[in-house]
C-alpha positions as a printed Julia matrix, in Angstrom:
194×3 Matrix{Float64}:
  11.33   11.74  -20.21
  13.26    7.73  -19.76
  11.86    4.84  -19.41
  13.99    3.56  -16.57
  12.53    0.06  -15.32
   9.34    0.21  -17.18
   8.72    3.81  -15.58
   8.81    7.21  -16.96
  10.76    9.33  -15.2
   9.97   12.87  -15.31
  12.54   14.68  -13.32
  11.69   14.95   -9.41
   8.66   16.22   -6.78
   8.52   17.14   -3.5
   7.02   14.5    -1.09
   3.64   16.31    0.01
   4.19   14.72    3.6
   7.57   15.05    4.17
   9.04   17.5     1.51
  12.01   14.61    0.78
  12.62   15.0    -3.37
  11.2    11.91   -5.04
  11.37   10.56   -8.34
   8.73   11.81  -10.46
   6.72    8.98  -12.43
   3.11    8.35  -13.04
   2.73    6.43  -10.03
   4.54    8.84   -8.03
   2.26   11.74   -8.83
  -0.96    9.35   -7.84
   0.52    8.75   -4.59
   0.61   12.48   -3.78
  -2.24   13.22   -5.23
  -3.79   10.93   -2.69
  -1.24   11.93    0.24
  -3.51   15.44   -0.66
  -6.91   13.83   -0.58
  -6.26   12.33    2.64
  -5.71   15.76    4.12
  -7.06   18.4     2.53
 -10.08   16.38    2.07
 -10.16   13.58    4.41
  -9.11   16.12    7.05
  -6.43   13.63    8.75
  -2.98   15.32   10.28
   0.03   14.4     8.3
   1.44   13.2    11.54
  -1.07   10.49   11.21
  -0.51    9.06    7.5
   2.69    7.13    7.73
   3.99    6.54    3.87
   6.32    4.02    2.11
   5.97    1.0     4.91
   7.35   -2.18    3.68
   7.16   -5.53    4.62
  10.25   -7.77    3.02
   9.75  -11.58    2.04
  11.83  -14.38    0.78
  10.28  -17.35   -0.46
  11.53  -19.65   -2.99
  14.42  -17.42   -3.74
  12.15  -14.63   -4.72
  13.03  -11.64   -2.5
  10.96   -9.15   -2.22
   9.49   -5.65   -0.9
   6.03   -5.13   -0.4
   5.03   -1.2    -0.01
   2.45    0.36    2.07
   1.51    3.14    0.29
   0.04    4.78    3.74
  -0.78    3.92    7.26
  -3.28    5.48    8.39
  -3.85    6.46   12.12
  -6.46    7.87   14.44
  -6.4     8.77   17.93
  -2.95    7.05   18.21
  -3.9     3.94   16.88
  -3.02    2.32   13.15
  -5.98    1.12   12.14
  -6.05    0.89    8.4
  -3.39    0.21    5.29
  -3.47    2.47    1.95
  -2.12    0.27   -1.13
  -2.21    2.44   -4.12
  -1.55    0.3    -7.71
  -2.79    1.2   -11.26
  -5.38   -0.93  -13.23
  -8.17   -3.43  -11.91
  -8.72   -2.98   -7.81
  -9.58   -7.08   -7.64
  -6.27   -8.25   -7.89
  -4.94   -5.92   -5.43
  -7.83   -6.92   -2.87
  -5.76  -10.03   -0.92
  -2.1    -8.72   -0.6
  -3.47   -5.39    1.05
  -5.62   -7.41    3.16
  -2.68   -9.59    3.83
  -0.36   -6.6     4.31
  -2.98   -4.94    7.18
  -2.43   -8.55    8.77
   1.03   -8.66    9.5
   2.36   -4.74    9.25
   2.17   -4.58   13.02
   3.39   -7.25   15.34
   0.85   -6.64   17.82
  -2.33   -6.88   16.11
  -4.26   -6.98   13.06
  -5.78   -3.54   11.44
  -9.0    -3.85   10.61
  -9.39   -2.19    7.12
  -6.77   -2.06    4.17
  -8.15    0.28    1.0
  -7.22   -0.57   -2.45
  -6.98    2.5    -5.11
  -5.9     3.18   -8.26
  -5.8     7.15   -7.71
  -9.28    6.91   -9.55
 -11.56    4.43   -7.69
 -10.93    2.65   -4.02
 -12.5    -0.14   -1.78
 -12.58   -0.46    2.07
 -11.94   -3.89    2.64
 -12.48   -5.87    6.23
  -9.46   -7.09    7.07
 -10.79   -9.87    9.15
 -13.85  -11.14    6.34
 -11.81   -9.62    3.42
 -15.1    -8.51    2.5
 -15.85   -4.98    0.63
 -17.25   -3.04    2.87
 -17.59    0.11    0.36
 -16.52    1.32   -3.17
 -15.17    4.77   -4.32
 -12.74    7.29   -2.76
 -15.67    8.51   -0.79
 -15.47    5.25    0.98
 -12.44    5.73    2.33
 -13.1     6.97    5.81
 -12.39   10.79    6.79
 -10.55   11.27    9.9
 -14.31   12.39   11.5
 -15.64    9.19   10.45
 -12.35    7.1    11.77
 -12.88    8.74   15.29
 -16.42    7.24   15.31
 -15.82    3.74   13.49
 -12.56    3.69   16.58
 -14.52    1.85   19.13
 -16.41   -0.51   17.31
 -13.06   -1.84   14.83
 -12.17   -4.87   15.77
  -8.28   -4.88   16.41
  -7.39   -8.48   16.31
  -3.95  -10.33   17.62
  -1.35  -11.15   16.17
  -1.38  -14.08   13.89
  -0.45  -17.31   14.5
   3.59  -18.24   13.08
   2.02  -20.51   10.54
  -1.0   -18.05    9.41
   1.35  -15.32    9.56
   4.03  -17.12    7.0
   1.3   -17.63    4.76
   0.07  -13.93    4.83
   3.62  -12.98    4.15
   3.36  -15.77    1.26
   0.33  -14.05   -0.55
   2.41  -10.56   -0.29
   5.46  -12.32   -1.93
   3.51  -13.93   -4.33
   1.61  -11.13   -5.37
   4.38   -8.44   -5.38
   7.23  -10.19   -6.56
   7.89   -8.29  -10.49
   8.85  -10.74  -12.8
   9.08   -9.64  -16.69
  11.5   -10.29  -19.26
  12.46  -13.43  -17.58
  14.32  -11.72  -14.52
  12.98  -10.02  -11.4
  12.55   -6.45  -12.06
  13.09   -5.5    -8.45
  16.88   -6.53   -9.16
  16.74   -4.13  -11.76
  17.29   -0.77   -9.19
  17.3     1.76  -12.14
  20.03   -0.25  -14.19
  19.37   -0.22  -17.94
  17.73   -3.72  -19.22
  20.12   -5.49  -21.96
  17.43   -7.84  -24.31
  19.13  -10.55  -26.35
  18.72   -9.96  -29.94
């Protein structure tokens, strides 16, 4: 086991939806473990999950790359984001609602989830209300069919709404510790000044 960039690395895994060999850290073995709940249990096609989107920002010189755990579709249509982060769901409530906003250029999705691997929430992308709490929330592919024709897919934001969107993702994303970005870091060893 190293601790490479604040993250244990534990050798490698197999991708669950694509086979591709990973990096195997704590956060990498939540994110399959919910790549498997969303079809062996959710009952979606892994044609339909899309995994590792990002969205890149610049703003004030602070480059960075937002990911999208999972897309999910239905029918042919993206209608909801997947943002998997550990700790408190709260703070991870506006950048995935921000992120479902501006992923596709030619329209909103109407509902991001925030988990932790342990614990979700379905979020309305338009009210950024909760709409419900625990993995069971998350909709199954049967439920998704259903919930299809009343979603409202909205258009594209405006420029200026959609630079701010992109602004919240930056903002919130953006890994600052030690006094340097971390996402500079790419697996390099970090030197601290005695």
């Amino acid at each position: 086991m190293t601790d490479l960039a604040h993250h244990f690395i534990y050798g490698s895994c197999s991708d669950y939806l694509t086979g591709a060999s990973l990096v195997d850290t704590d956060d990498e073995r939540y994110r399959q473990k919910l790549y498997r709940f969303m079809v062996e249990e959710k009952g979606y096609g892994r044609d339909e999950l899309a995994a590792r989107q990002t969205i890149e920002t610049r703003f004030a010189d602070q480059f960075t790359v937002s990911m999208i755990d999972l897309v999910v579709s239905c029918q042919g249509q993206r209608f909801m984001v997947v943002r998997y982060g550990p700790g408190s769901l709260v703070t991870r409530e506006r950048p995935a609602i921000a992120a479902a906003r501006v992923l596709d250029a030619n329209y909103q999705m109407p509902l991001a989830v925030v988990t932790n691997g342990e614990d979700a929430e379905l979020l309305d992308t338009a009210t950024g209300k909760v709409k419900g709490t625990g993995l069971a929330a998350i909709p199954s592919r049967t439920e998704a069919v259903a919930l299809l024709p009343a979603l409202h897919f909205l258009p594209p934001l405006s420029d200026a709404r959609r630079e701010r969107e992109l602004r919240i993702l930056n903002a919130f994303d953006v890994e600052v510790c030690c006094g340097t970005t971390c996402g500079g870091l790419k697996g390099e060893s970090l030197k601290l000044k005695a």
